[in-house]
mmCIF file of the C-alpha atoms, coordinates in Angstrom:
data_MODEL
# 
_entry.id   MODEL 
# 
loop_
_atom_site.group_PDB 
_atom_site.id 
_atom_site.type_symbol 
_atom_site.label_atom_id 
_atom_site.label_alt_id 
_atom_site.label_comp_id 
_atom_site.label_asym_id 
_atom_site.label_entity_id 
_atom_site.label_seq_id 
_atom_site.pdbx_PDB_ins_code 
_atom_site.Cartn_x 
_atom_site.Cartn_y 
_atom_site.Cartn_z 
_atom_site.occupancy 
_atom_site.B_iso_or_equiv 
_atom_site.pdbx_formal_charge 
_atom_site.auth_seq_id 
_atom_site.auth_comp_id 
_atom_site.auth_asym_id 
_atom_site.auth_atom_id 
_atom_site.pdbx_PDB_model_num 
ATOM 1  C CA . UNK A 1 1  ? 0.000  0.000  0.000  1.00 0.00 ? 1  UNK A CA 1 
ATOM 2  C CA . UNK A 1 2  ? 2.894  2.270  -0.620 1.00 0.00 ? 2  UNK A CA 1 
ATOM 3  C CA . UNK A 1 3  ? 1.208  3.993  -3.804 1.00 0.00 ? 3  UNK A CA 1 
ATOM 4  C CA . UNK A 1 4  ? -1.434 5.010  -0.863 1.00 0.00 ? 4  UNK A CA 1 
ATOM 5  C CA . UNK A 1 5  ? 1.298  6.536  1.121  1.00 0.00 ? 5  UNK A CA 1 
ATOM 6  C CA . UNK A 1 6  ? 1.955  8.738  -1.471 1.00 0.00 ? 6  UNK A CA 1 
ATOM 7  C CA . UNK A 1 7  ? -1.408 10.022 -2.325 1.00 0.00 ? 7  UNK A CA 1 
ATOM 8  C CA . UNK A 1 8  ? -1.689 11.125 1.563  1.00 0.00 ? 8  UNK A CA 1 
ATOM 9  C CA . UNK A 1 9  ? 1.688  12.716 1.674  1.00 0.00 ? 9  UNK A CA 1 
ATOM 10 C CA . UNK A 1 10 ? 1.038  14.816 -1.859 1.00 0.00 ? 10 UNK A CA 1 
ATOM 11 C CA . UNK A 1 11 ? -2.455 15.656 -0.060 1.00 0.00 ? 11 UNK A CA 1 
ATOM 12 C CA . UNK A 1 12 ? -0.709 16.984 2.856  1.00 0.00 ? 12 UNK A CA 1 
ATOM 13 C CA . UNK A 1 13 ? 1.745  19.100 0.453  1.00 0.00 ? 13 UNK A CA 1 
ATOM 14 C CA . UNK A 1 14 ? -1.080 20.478 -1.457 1.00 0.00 ? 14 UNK A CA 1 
ATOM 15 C CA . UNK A 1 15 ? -3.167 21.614 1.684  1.00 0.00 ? 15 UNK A CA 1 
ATOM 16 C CA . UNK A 1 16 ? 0.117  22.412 3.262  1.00 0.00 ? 16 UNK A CA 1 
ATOM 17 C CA . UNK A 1 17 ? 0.881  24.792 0.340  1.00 0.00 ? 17 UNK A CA 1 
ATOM 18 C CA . UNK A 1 18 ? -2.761 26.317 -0.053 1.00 0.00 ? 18 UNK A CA 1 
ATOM 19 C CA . UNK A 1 19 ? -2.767 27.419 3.648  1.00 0.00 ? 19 UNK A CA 1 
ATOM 20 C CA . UNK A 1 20 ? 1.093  29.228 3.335  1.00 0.00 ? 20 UNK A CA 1 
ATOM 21 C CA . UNK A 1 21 ? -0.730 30.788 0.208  1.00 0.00 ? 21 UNK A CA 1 
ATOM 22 C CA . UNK A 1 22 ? -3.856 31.708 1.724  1.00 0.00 ? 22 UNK A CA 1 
ATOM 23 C CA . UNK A 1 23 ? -2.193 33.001 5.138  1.00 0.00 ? 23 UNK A CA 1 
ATOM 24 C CA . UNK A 1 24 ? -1.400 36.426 3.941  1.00 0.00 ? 24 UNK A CA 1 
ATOM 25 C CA . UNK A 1 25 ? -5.340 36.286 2.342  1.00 0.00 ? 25 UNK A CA 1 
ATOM 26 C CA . UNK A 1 26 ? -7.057 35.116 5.116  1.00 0.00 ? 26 UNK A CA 1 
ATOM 27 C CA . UNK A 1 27 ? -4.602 34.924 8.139  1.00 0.00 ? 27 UNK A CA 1 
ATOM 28 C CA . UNK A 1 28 ? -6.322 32.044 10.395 1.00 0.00 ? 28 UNK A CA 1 
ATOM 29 C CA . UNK A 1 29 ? -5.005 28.962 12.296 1.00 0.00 ? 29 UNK A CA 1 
ATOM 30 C CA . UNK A 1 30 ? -6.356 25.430 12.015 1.00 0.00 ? 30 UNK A CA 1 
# 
């Protein structure tokens, strides 16, 4: 199940990336 691995840690990038793009937007803490 290591293709599954992946696809969570590339999720985790992704929302990981949208949030240090959206903090200067809309500056709030999960």
């Amino acid at each position: 199940m290591n293709s599954l691995r992946e696809v969570l840690f590339m999720a985790v990038l992704v929302t990981e990336g949208r949030l240090l793009l959206y903090e200067p937007y809309k500056p709030y803490k999960l």
